[in-house]
C-alpha positions in Angstrom: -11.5 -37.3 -50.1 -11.1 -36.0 -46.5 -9.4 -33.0 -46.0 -5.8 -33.1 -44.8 -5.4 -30.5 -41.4 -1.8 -28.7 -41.0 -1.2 -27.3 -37.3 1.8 -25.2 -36.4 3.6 -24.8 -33.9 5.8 -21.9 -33.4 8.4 -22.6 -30.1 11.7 -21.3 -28.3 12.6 -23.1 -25.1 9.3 -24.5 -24.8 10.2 -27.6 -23.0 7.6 -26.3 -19.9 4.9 -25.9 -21.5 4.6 -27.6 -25.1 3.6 -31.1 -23.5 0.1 -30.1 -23.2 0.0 -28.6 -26.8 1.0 -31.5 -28.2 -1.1 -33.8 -26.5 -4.6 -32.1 -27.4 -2.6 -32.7 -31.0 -2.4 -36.3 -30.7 -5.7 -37.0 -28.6 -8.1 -35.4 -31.6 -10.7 -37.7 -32.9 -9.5 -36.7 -36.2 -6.9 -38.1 -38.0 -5.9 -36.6 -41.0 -3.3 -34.2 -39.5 -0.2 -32.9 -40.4 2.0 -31.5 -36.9 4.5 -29.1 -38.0 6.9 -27.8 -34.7 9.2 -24.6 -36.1 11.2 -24.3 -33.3 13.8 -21.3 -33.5 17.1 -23.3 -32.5 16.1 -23.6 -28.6 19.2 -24.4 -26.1 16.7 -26.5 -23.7 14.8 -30.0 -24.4 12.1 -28.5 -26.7 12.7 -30.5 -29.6 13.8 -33.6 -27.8 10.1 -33.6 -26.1 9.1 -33.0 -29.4 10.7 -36.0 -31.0 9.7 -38.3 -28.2 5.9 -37.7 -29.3 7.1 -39.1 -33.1 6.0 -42.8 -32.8 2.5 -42.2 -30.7 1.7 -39.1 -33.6 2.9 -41.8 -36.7 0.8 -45.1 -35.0 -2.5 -42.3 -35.2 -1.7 -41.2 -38.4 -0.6 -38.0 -37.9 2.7 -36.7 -40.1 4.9 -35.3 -37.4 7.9 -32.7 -39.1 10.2 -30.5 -36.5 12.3 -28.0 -38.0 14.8 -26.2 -35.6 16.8 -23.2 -36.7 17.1 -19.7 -35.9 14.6 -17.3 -37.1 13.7 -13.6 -37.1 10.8 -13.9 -34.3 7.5 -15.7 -33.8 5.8 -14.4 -36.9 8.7 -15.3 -39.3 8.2 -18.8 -37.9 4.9 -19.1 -38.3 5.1 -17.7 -41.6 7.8 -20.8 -42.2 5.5 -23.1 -41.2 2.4 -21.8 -43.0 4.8 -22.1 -46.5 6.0 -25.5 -45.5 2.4 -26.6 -44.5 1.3 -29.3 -47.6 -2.5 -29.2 -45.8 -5.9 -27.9 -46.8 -6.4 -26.0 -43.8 -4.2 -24.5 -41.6 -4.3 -23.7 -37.8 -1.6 -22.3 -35.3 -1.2 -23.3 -32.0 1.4 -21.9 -29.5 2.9 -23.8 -26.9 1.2 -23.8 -23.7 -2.2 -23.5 -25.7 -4.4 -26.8 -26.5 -7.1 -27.8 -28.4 -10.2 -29.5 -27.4 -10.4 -33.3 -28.5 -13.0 -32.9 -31.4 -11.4 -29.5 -32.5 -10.1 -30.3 -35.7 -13.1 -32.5 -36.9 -15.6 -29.9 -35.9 -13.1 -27.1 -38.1 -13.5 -30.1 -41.1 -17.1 -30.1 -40.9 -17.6 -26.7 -40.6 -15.5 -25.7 -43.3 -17.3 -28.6 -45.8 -20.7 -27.5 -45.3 -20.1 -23.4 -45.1 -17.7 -23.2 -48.4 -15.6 -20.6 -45.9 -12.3 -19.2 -46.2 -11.7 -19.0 -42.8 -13.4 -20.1 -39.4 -12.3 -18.9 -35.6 -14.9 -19.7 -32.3 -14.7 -19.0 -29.0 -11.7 -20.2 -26.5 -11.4 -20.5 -22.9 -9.1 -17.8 -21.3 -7.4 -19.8 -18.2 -6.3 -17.7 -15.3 -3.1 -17.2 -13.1 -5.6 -18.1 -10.0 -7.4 -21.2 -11.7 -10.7 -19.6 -13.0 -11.6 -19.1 -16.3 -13.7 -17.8 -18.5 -15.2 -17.8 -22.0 -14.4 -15.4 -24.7 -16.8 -15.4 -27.6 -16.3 -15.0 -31.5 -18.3 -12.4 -33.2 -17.9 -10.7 -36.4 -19.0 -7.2 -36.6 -18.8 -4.6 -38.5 -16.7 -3.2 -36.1 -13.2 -4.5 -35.7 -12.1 -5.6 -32.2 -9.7 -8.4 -31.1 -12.1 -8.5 -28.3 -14.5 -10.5 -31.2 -11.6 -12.5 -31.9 -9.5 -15.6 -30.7 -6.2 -16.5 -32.7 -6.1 -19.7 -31.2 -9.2 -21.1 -33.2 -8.4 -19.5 -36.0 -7.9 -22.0 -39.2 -8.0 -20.8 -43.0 -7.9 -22.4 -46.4 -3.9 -22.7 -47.1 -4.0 -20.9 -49.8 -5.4 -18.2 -48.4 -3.1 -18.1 -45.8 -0.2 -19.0 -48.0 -1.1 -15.4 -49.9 -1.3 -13.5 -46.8 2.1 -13.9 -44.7 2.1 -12.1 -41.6 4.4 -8.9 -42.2 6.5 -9.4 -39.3 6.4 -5.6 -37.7 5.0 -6.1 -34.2 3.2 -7.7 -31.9 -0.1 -8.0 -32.8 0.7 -9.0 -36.6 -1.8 -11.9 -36.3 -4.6 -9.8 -36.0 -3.6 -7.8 -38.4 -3.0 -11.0 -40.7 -7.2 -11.3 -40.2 -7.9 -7.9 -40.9 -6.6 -7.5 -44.1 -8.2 -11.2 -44.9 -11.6 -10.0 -43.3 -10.9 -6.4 -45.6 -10.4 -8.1 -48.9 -14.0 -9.7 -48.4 -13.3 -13.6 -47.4 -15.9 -16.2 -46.8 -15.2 -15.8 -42.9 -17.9 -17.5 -40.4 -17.5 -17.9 -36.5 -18.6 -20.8 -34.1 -20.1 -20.4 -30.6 -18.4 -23.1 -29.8 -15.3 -23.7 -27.8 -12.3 -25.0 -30.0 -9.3 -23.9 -27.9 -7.9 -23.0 -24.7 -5.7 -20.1 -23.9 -3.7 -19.6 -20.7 -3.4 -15.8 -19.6 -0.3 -14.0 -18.6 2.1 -13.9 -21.7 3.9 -10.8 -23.5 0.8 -8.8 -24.7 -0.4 -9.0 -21.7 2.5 -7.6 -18.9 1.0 -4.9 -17.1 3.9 -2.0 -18.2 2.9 1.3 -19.2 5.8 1.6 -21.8 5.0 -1.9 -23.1 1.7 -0.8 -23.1 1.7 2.4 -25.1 4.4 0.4 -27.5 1.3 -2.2 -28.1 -1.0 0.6 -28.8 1.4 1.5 -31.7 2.2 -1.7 -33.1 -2.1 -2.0 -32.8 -3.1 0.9 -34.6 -0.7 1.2 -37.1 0.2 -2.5 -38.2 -3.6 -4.0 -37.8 -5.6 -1.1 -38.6 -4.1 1.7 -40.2 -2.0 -0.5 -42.8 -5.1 -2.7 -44.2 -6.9 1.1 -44.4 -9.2 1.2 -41.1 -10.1 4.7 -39.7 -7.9 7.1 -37.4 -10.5 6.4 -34.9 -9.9 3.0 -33.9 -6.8 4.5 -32.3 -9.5 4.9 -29.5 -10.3 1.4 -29.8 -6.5 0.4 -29.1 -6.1 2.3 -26.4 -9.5 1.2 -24.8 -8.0 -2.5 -25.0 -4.9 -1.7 -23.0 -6.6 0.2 -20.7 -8.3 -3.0 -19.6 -5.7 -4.9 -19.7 -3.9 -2.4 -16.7 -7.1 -2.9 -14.8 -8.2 -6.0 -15.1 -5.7 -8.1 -15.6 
């Protein structure tokens, strides 16, 4: 039997920007696909946009289930939605991201013929001027976000399920797939692009206190906690560095 997809959506007064999330949703060429919206009680028309996809997601097949109600943050709602997620595999999507049509049938695929844990390829970084470019998916032996995109990210729910994200800073997705990648996973990367990613949010604002504070939440909740070396302190600073200069 196929394999059931969950995708999560984590939102807060998304009503700008979660149409063209949930429309690479609903546009995928595969079906079996369970939409889960945890939206953290917004004041604005998120989940009424999010309701008035319902009939178009139920007539493709896909299960459509919005929960709105306060939360502690992004990661405790992601969290909720990886535990409420009744899937095989599991992907998160934030607003204002978006898949590419055969996305989820590609992950499918992928995942049947590779016996893998967990899967992430490249993405397409969108620009504040229009351009884009590509960013690739490597696995090295060296650990850099630089080798890795979030977006495309899916794993086997129970993996995920046994690996919340711990809900200390910023960058507590990354280190969600550094303790997976540590504990010795079936991981395996595409050169393919599966998502889309527009530039510009918080872990990018070009402040040197919010800078130095990522650096922190980087080194200690990503590396230091799932046991990497004192030296990839270098490696954190090295990223936001060229984030202040490029952009």
């Amino acid at each position: 039997m196929a394999e059931t997809v969950s995708i999560v959506t984590v939102t807060y007064n998304s009503e700008k920007t979660l149409e063209i999330t949930m429309e690479s949703v609903l546009t995928q060429t595969y079906d079996r696909i369970e939409y889960l919206i945890i939206d953290g009680a917004s004041s604005d028309g998120t989940v009424s946009l999010a309701e008035s996809y319902r009939e178009r997601m139920e007539q493709k097949g896909i299960c459509l289930r919005i929960v709105s109600e306060p939360d502690s943050g992004i990661y405790d709602a992601m969290n909720k939605g990886i535990q409420l997620a009744e899937g095989d595999i599991i992907g998160i999507l934030n607003s204002n991201d978006w898949y590419e049509p055969d996305t989820v049938e590609t992950v499918v695929k992928e995942f049947a013929q590779e016996n893998c844990d967990l899967l992430f390829a490249n993405i397409r970084m969108h620009k504040r001027d229009g351009s884009s470019f590509v960013k690739k998916a490597r696995i090295r032996s060296f650990q850099t976000s630089r080798d890795w995109n979030h977006p495309t990210m899916f794993v086997r729910a129970d993996v995920y399920k046994s690996h919340p994200f711990r809900n200390k800073g910023i960058h507590d997705d990354y280190g969600c797939y550094l303790q997976i990648a540590k504990e010795g996973y079936r991981m395996i990367t595409l050169d393919k692009v599966l998502a889309n990613f527009r530039m510009g949010g918080v872990s990018n604002h070009k402040s040197l206190k919010e800078a130095v504070q990522r650096i922190k939440d980087r080194y200690r909740w990503c590396y230091r906690v799932n046991g990497y070396s004192r030296w990839y302190l270098l490696e954190c600073i090295a990223i936001e560095a060229a984030k202040m200069l490029l952009g």
